[in-house]
C-alpha positions in Angstrom: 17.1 -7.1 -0.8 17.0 -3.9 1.0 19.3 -2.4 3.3 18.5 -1.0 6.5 21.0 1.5 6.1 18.6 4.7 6.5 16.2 2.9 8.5 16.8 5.3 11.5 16.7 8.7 9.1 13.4 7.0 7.8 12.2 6.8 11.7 13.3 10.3 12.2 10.9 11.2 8.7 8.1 9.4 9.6 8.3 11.3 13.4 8.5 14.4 11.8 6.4 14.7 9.3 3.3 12.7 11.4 4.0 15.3 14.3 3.6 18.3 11.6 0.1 16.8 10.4 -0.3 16.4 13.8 0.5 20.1 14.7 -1.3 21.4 11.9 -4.4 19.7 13.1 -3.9 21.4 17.0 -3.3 24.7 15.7 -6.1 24.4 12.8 -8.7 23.7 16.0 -7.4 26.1 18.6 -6.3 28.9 16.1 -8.4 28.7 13.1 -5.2 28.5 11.2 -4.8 26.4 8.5 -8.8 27.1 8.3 -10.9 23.7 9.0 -14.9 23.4 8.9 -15.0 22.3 12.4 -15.6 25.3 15.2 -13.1 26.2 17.4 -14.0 24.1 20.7 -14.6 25.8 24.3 -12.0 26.2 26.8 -11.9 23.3 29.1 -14.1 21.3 26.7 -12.6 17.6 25.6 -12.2 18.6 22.0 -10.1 21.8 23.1 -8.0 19.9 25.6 -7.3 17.1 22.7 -6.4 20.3 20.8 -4.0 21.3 23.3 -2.4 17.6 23.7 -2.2 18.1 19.5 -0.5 21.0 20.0 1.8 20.8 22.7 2.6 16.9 22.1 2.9 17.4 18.3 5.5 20.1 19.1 7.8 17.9 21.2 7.0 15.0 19.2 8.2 17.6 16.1 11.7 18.5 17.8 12.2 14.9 19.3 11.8 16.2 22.8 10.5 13.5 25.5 9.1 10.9 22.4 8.4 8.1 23.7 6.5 9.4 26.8 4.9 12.2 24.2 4.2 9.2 21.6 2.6 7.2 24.0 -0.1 9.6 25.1 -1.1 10.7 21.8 -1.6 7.0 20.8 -3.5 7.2 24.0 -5.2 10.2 22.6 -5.9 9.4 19.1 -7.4 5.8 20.2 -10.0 8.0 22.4 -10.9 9.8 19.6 -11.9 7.4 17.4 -14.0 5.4 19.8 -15.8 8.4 21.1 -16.1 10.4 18.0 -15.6 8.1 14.9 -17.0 4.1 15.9 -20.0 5.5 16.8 -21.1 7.2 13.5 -20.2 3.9 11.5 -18.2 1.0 12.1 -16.2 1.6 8.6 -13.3 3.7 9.3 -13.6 5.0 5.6 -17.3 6.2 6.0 -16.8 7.6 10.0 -13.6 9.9 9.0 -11.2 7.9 11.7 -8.8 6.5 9.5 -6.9 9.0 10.2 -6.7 8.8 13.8 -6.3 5.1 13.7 -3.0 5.6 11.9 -2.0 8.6 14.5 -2.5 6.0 16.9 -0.6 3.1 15.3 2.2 6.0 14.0 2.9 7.0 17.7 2.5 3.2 19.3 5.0 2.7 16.9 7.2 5.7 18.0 6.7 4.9 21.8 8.2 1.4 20.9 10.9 1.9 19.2 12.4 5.1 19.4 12.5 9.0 17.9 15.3 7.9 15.6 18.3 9.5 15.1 17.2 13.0 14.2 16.3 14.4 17.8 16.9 16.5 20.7 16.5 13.6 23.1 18.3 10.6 20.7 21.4 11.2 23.0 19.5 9.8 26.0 17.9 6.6 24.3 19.8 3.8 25.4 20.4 0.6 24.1 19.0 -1.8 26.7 20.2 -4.7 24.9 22.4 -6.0 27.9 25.9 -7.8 27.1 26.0 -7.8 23.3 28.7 -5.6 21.6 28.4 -6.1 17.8 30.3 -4.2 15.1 29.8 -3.0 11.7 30.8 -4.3 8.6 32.4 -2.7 5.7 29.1 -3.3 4.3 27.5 -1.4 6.7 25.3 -4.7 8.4 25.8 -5.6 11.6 27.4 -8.3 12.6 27.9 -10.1 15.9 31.0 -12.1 17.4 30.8 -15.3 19.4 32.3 -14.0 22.5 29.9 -10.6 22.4 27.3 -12.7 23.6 29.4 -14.0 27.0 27.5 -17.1 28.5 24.3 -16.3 26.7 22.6 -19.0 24.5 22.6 -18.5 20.8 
C-alpha cells in the first residue's frame, strides 16, 4: 500500500529531529538553557559526563557526522540511564519518567543499524555491504532485481 519512496528522507527526519531533543536535553543540563528543574550536575560527576555525551553525540548525531558509532553509544547511554536512574524509582516507565530514554535508546539502536539516511555529512561513506547483487529501479520507482544479479547465489 505504501511506498518506500521517502523512506531514507524519513530516516534522515527521524535522525535529526531525535538528535535536536537530544541536544536540547545536553545543553538544558550543562547550560541551563532551555531552563529545566533539574540542577546543573558537577564537573566530572556521571550526570554531567552524560550531559557532555548528550551534547557532543547529539551534535554529530545532528549533522550526520560518525552515526552509527555516535548512535551506538548513546543507545549505550540512554539504556544506563534508565536502569540507574528510572527502574529503580518504579518499574512503570510511565510513573519513573524513562519513557523517554527508552525510546532514545531504541531511536539510536535503530540508527546504529541501519544507517543516518540520506541527509548527512557521512552518507557518502555508508556502503552497501550487500555483496554481488546489482538491482535497478523501476519506472515505478521499486526496486527490482534480475536473475543474473544474483551470480551463483540461491534464490
Amino acid at each position: 500500500m505504501f511506498n518506500d519512496r521517502f523512506a531514507g528522507e524519513a530516516k534522515s527526519l527521524l535522525r535529526i529531529v531525535a538528535a535536536l531533543l537530544f541536544l536540547l536535553h545536553g545543553t538544558s543540563k550543562l547550560f541551563g538553557f532551555p531552563p529545566s528543574e533539574m540542577p546543573r550536575p558537577d564537573p566530572g560527576d556521571i550526570l554531567w559526563l552524560g550531559a557532555l555525551l548528550e551534547l557532543i553525540g547529539g551534535s554529530l548525531l545532528l549533522v550526520g557526522l560518525f552515526s552509527r558509532p555516535v548512535a551506538f553509544i548513546l543507545s549505550g547511554e540512554m539504556a544506563v540511564a534508565y536502569f540507574m536512574f528510572h527502574a529503580p524509582q518504579s518499574p512503570f516507565p510511565s510513573v519513573n519518567g524513562g519513557d523517554a530514554a527508552i525510546l532514545f535508546c531504541f531511536v539510536f539502536l535503530y540508527i546504529a543499524a541501519s544507517g543516518p539516511g540520506p541527509w548527512a555529512i557521512d552518507r557518502p561513506l555508508e556502503i552497501d555491504d550487500e555483496v554481488g547483487v546489482e538491482g535497478y529501479a523501476a519506472p515505478g520507482g521499486e526496486r527490482q532485481y534480475r536473475p543474473e544479479d544474483f551470480g551463483d547465489k540461491v534464490i
